[in-house]
C-alpha positions, 0 to 999 in steps of 0.5 A: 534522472541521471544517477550521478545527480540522484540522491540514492545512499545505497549500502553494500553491508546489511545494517545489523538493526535489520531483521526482516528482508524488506527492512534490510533491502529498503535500508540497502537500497537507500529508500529509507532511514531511521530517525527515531525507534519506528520513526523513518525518514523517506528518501526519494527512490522511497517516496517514488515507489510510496507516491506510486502507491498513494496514486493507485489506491486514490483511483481506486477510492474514487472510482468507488465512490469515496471523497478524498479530505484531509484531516489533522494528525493532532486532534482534540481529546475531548471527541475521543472522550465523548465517543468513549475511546479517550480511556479504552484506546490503551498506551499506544495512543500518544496523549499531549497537552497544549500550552493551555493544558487541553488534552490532545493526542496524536491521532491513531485513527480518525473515527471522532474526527470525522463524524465530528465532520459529518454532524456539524455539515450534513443533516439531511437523508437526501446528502447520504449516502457519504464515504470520505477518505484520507491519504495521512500519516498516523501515530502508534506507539509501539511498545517495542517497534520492530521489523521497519516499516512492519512495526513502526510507529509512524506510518502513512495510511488510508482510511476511509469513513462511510455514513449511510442511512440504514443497515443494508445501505451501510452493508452495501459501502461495505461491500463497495470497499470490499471491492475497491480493496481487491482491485487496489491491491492486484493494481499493486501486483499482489495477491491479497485474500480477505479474511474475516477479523476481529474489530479490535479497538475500532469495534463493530460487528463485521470486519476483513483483514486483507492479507497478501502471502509472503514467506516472511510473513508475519503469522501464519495463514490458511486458505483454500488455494482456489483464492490464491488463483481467483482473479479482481473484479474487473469492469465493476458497477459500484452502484449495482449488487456487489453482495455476489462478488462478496460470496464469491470470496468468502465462500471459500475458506480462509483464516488466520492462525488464531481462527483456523479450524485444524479440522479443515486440513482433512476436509480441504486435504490438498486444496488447503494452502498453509503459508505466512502472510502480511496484513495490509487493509482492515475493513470495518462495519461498526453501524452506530458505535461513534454515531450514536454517543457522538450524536451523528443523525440527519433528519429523515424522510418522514421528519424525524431524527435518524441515527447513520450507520457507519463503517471504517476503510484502512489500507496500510499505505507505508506498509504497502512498500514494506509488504511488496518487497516480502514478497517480491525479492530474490537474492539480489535485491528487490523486484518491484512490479511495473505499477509501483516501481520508481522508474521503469527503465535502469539504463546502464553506460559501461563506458562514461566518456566514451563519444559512442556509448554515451551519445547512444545513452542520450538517444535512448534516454531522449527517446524514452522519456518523450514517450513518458517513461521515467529513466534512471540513468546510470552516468557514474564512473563505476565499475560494471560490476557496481553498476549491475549489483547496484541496479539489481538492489534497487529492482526497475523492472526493466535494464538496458545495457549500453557498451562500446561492443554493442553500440559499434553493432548498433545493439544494446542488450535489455534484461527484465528484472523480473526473470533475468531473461536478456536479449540483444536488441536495436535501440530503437527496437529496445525503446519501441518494446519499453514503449508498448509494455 
């Protein structure tokens, strides 16, 4: 993509509505701009990276098992009567009503959807167990949004639904997720810890946060600093016993401010980390909190009617570009990691016009995309110093440098992002590294 023909709005000046460091560079960075109070508009370097996010968590959903559907952002009021929640949910559900005076809402969550699904299509023992997730935009509003994508209103999230016939199978989809939710996040480039959490208005009696550390983080975290080394589980059988690789993380302590235990600084002394973190998943076993008022139950295998328990999955998929940004920036702009960045190559002509340099370009960019790496080509007529701030912004992990200097020495110079390190380099030799990485 040539960045003369990109739609990329960067700003020079930080917006004096940003407060946080991720709402400031996404804003610079022409990712995102405000149409209403927690209401953004993504622009396409945004929807890159936030497409590049919703790709790794599907993998990850399906490798454990999940079924990937779409539900409908208005949903009927009368489900969420029926599960109890129409009144207990609180302002921040957005409540409408059609032209024929029927209650609706601007779905928060989708519990009552999808067990209205899954009692009107599955009434045998033999269809269990069932996880089916979703990839959708949700409302809450706000009562004073803030902070960008951390405290908006609208976001995009995933959220999965499990049904399983008993406790202990349910507690095993619980446990799947709990894996697929470490996997996802290290794909992403971060480190994320799970904490044990209250289950809010979601309900249910087991519930993780997953909470990825970031200085500018939201509240304060503690966790023993054998977390913050311990790597995802790789190579995983879903289907076997995860409940070993649960202990493994959950054996040592981790907690957010409102549960910590001021005695564990004595007893964990040096091994206690004290830091800020980002919530970015929610894990939940509710057991039959929607299934039993909703009246959600397959025929059993000895005739009889059995009441599924249930859990809820939510990954915050918006706030994902948010949380990586915090914690992976420098003074100069973002850092994106490989995964999720929206191109991997910022290639950089120093001399538009200039038969060399940009037949150069062309050779590089050629070279590059037939091996299907994705390039932003900076063909502007800029000064260099605009160039360099201009790709620093914007964070691709990887920057090559063409100048009349080092295209008459055949050489370009290549830079990653990352650590700043530069080295001077043969095209070809800058495309064959790019190309193996």
């Amino acid at each position: 993509m040539r960045l003369s023909r990109f739609f990329l709005p960067t700003l020079k000046e930080t917006p004096t509505e940003a407060q946080i460091v991720s709402h400031r560079l996404m804003l610079r960075a022409g990712m995102i701009r405000q149409h209403a109070a927690g209401i953004y508009n993504w622009l396409p370097l945004g929807t890159r990276v936030l497409q590049n996010i919703i790709q790794i968590v599907r993998e990850e959903q399906n490798a454990a098992g999940a079924q990937e559907i779409i539900m409908p952002t208005i949903q009927s009021g009368d489900l969420w009567k029926e599960s109890g929640r129409y009144d207990d949910y609180g302002p921040e559900m957005l409540r409408i009503k059609d032209r024929h005076e029927r209650d609706m809402l601007y779905g928060p969550t989708h519990e009552e959807v999808v067990t209205d699904i899954f009692r009107n299509s599955i009434k045998s023992y033999r269809d269990l167990p069932k996880n089916l997730y979703q990839i959708n935009w949700k409302f809450r509003d706000e009562v004073r949004p803030r902070f960008g994508l951390m405290r908006g209103r609208e976001f995009l999230m995933k959220d999965a639904y499990s049904f399983d016939l008993d406790y202990e199978r349910s507690r095993h989809a619980y446990n799947q997720m709990f894996v697929a939710y470490l996997r996802t996040f290290a794909r992403l480039g971060l480190k994320a810890i799970p904490m044990k959490a209250d289950s809010g208005p979601i309900g249910g009696d087991l519930s993780h946060e997953f909470i990825v550390l970031a200085d500018t983080g939201e509240s304060a975290v503690f966790t023993h600093k054998a977390l913050l080394e311990m790597p995802a589980p790789q190579n995983v059988d879903y289907e076997k016993d995860l409940q070993p690789i649960i202990d493994q993380w959950t054996s040592l302590y981790a907690a957010t401010d409102d549960k910590h235990d001021p005695a564990m600084a004595d007893k964990l002394g040096a091994d206690l980390v004290s830091a800020r973190g980002i919530e970015v998943g929610h894990i939940f076993h509710f057991g039959k909190k929607y299934s039993e008022p909703m009246k959600a139950s397959v025929i059993g295998s000895d005739g009889n009617p059995v009441t599924v328990f249930m859990g809820s999955y939510g990954i915050g998929v918006s706030r994902l570009v948010a949380a990586i940004i915090e914690a992976s920036h420098d003074e100069h702009g973002i850092v994106w990691p490989d995964a999720v960045a929206p191109f991997d190559v910022g290639l950089i002509n120093l001399k538009v016009g200039d038969a060399a340099c940009d037949e150069a370009c062309k050779k590089i960019y050629d070279a590059l995309s037939l091996e299907k790496r994705d390039v932003l080509y900076d063909d502007r007529d800029e000064r260099a110093g605009v160039k360099f701030a201009d790709m620093d912004l914007i964070g691709l992990p990887w920057q090559i440098v063409v100048g009349p200097k080092g295209v008459a020495k055949g050489i370009v110079e290549l830079k990653r992002r990352a650590t700043g390190a530069k080295e001077e380099i043969s095209f070809e030799g800058a495309v064959a590294k790019l190309t193996v990485m």
